[in-house]
VEXDREN-2710 file (C-alpha; in Angstrom, 1 decimal):
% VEXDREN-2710
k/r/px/py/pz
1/UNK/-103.4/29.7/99.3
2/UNK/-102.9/26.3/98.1
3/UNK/-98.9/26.7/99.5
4/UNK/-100.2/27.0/103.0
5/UNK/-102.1/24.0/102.9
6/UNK/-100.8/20.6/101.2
7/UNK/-103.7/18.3/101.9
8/UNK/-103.1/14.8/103.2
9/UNK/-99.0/14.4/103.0
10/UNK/-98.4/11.3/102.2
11/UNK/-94.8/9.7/103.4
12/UNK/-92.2/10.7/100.6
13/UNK/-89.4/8.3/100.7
14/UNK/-86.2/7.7/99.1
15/UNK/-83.4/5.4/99.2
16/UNK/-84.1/3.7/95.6
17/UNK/-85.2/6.5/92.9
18/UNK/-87.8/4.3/90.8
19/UNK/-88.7/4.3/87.4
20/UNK/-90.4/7.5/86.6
21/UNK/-94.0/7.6/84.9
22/UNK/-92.9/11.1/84.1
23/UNK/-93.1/12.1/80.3
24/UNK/-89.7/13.5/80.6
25/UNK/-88.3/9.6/81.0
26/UNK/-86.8/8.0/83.8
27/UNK/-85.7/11.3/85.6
28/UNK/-82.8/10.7/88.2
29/UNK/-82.4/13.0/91.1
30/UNK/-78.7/13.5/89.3
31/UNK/-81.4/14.7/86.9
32/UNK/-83.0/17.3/89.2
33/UNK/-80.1/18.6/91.1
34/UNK/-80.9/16.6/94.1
35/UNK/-78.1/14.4/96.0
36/UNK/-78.8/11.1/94.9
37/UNK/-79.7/9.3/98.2
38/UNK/-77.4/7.2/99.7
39/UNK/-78.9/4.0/101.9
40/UNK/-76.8/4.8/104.7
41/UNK/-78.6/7.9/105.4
42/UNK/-81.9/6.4/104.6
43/UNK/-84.0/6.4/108.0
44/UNK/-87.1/7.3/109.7
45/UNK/-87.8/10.8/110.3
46/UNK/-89.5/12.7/113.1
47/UNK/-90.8/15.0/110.8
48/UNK/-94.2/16.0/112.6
49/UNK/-95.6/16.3/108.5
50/UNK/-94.5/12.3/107.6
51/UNK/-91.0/11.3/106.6
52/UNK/-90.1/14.0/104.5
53/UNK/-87.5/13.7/102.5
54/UNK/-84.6/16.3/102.5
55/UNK/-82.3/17.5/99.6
56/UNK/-79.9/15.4/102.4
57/UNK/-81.9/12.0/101.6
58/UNK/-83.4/10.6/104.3
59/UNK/-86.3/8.2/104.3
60/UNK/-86.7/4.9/104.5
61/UNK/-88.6/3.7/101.1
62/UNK/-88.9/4.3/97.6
63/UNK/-90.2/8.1/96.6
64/UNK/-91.6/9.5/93.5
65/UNK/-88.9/12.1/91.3
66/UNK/-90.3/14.9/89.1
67/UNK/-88.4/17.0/87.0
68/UNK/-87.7/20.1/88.1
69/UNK/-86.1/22.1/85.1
70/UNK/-87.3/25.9/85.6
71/UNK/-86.5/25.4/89.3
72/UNK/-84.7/29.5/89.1
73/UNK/-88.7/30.3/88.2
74/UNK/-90.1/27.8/90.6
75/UNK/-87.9/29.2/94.0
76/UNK/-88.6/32.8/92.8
77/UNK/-92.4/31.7/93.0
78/UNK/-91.9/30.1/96.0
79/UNK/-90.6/33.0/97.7
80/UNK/-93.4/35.1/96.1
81/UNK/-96.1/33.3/97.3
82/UNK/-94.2/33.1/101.0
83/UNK/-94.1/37.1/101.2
84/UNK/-97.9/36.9/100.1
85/UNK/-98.9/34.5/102.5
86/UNK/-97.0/36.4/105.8
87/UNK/-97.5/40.0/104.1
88/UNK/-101.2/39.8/103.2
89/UNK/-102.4/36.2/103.5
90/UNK/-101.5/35.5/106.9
91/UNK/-103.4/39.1/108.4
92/UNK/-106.3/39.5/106.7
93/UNK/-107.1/35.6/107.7
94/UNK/-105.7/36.4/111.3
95/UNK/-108.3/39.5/111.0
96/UNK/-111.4/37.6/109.6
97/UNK/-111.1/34.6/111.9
98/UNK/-111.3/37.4/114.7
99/UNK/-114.8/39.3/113.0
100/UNK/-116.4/36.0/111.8
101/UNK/-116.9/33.0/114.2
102/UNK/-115.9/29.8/113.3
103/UNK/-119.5/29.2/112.9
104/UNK/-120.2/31.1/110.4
105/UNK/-116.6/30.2/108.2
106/UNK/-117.6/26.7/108.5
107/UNK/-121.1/27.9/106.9
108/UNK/-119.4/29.4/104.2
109/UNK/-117.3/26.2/103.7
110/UNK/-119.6/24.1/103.1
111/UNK/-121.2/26.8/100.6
112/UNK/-117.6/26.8/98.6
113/UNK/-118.0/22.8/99.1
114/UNK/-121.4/22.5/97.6
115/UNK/-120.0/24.9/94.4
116/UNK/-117.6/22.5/93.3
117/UNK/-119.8/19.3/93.2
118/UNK/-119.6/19.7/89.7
119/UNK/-116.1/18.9/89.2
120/UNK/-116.3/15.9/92.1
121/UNK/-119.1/14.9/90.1
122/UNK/-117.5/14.8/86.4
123/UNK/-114.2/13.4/87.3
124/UNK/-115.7/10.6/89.6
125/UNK/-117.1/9.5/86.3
126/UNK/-114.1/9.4/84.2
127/UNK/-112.7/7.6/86.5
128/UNK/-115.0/4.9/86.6
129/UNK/-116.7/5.3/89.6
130/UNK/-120.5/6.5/88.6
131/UNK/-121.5/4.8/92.4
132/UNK/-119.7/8.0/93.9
133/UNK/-120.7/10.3/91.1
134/UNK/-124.2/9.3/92.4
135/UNK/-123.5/10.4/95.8
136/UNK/-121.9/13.4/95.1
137/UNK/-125.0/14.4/92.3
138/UNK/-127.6/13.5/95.4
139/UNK/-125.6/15.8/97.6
140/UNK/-125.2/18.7/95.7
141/UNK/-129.3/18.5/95.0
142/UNK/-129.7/18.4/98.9
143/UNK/-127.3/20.7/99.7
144/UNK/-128.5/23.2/97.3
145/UNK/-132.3/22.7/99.1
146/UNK/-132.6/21.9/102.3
147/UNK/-129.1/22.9/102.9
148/UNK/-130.2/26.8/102.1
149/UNK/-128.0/26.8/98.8
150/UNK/-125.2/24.6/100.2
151/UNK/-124.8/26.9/103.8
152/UNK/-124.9/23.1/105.7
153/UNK/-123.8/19.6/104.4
154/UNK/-127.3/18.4/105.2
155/UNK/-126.6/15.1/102.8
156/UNK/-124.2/14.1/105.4
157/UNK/-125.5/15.5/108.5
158/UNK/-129.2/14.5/107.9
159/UNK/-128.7/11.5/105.1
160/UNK/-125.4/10.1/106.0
161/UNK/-124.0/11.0/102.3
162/UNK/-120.3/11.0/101.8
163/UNK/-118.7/11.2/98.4
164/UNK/-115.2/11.2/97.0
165/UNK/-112.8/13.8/96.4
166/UNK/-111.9/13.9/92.6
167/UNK/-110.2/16.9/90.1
168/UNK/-109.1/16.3/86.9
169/UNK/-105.3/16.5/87.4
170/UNK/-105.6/13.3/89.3
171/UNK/-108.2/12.3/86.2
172/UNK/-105.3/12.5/84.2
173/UNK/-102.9/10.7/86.4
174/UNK/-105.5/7.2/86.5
175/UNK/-105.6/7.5/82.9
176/UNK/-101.8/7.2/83.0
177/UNK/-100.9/11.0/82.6
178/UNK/-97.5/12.1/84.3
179/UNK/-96.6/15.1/86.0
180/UNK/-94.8/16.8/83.4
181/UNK/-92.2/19.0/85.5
182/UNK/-92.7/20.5/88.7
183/UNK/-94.6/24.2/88.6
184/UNK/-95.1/26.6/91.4
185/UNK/-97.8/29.2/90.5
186/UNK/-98.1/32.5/91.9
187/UNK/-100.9/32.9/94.0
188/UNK/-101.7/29.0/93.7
189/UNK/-98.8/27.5/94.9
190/UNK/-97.4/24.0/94.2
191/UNK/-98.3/21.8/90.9
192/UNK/-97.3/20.4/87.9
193/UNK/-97.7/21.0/84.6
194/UNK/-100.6/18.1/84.5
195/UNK/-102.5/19.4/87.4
196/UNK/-101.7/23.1/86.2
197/UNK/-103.9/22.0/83.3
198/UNK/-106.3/20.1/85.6
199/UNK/-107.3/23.2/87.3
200/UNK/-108.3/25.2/84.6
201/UNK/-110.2/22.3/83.1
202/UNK/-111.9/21.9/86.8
203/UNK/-111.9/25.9/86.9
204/UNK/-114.3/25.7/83.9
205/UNK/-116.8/23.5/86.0
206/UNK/-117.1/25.9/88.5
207/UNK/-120.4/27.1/88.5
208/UNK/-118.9/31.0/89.9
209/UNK/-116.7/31.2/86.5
210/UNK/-119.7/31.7/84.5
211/UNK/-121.1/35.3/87.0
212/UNK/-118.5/37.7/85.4
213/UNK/-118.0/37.9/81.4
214/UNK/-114.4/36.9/81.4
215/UNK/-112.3/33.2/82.0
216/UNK/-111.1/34.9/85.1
217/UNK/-113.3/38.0/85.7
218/UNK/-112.9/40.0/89.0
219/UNK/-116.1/38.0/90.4
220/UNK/-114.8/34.8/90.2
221/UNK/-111.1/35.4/91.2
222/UNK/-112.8/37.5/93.8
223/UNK/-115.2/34.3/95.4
224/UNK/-111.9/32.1/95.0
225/UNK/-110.0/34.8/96.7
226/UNK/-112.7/34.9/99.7
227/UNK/-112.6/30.8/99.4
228/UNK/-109.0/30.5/100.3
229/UNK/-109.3/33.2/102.8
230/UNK/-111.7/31.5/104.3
231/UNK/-109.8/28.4/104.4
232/UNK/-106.7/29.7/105.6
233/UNK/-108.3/31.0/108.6
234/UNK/-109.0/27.1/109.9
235/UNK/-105.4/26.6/109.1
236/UNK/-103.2/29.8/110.7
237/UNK/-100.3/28.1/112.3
238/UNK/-99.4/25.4/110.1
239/UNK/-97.6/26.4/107.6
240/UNK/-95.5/28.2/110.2
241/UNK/-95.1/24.9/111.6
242/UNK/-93.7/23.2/108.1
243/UNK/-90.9/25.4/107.6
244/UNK/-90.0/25.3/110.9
245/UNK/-89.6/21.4/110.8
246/UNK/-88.1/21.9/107.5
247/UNK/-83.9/21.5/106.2
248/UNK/-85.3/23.0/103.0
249/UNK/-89.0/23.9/102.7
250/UNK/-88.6/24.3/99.2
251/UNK/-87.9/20.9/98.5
252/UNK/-89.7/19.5/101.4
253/UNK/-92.8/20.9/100.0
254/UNK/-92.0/19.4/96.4
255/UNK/-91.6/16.4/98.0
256/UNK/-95.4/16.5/99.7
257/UNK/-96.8/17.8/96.8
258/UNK/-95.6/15.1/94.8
259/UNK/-96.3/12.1/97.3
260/UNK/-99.8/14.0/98.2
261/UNK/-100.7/13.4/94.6
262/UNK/-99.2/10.4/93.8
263/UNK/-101.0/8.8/96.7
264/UNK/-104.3/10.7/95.7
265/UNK/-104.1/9.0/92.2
266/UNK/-102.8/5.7/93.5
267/UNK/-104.8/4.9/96.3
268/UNK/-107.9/6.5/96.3
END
């Protein structure tokens, strides 16, 4: 479940609001309902996650803003997908990391891995980098092969092949895009309304869409559902962990969500 595991937190900041590329405008935190943040609390965190930054205000540099205008919807998801996660998410990973050794997960990662070549391989390419798409094409053939239909990541193991991670919601945000307004999605987890659309576009490139006869037939949701499982079960602890360390985890996880992909569109 994506809200268990924000990938690569980047260090939210605040201090000075910037100018927003959001569609919505400039959006303030006035705009939000956040506490505008005042320099005097500005500071470093020891926030095991980064410097994240609080409904209180504390970091020490400029941060992204997004509008948050169904928040009502958006904490009601939030506390969905939290239920989900300790209700149902949390055991049955607790239970298959116990039956399957980690082995045999990491096989089936890099199977999941291998599946989804097609949307590193696409959006690598309309973002102007064909060099990666390259990689990621010669992996996926290798993978599918000698790697027993993606099982091992022989084109990095045995060749040395690395490629780039690329989806189309960060597509869209090199092309200029902005978030739209903050989303939580039930069963997903955090987004926007730009990378809500990004992963149905990168949903289509899927190759396990196409095995049932509907957009979201019980196969597909069912592989995704096994994916994240699988997933979670390197992961069990952690997002524990967040809300522990966190005033609000709420907001703290807007705030990595936000930085995660602003850094995953600005810097990679």
């Amino acid at each position: 479940m994506a809200q268990s595991k924000p990938q690569e937190p980047a260090a939210p900041a605040a201090g000075i609001t910037p100018p927003s590329s959001d569609e919505y405008g400039d959006v303030t935190a006035k705009d939000v309902g956040e506490r505008a943040p005042s320099s005097a609390s500005a500071g470093a965190s020891s926030d095991e996650y980064g410097d994240v930054a609080t409904e209180d205000g504390a970091s020490a540099e400029p941060r992204e803003v997004i509008a948050d205008p169904i928040k009502p919807f958006n904490i009601a998801m939030y506390h969905f997908n939290d239920k989900l996660y300790f209700w149902a998410w949390k055991p049955v990973a607790t239970g298959y990391k116990y039956v399957l050794p980690r082995e045999i997960r990491g096989l089936f990662s890099s199977f999941y891995a291998n599946l989804k070549a097609p949307i590193r391989i696409v959006n690598n390419l309309l973002q102007g980098e064909p060099g990666y798409a390259g990689k990621e094409l010669a992996s996926f053939l290798i993978n599918s092969t000698i790697g027993v239909g993606g099982l091992r990541n022989c084109a990095e193991e045995c060749f040395g092949l690395r490629g780039r991670y690329a989806d189309f919601g960060q597509t869209l945000g090199k092309y200029g895009v902005g978030f739209g307004f903050y989303l939580v999605l039930p069963f997903v987890g955090p987004s926007s309304v730009r990378d809500g659309f990004g992963f149905l576009v990168d949903w289509t490139m899927r190759p396990q869409t196409y095995i049932g006869d509907e957009f979201f037939s019980y196969e597909s949701v069912g592989l995704y559902t096994h994916e994240q499982i699988n997933s979670t079960s390197f992961h069990l602890g952690e997002y524990e962990a967040f809300k522990k360390a966190s005033v609000d985890p709420y907001v703290s996880m807007r705030d990595i969500f936000i930085q995660y992909r602003k850094n995953l569109i600005e810097n990679r």
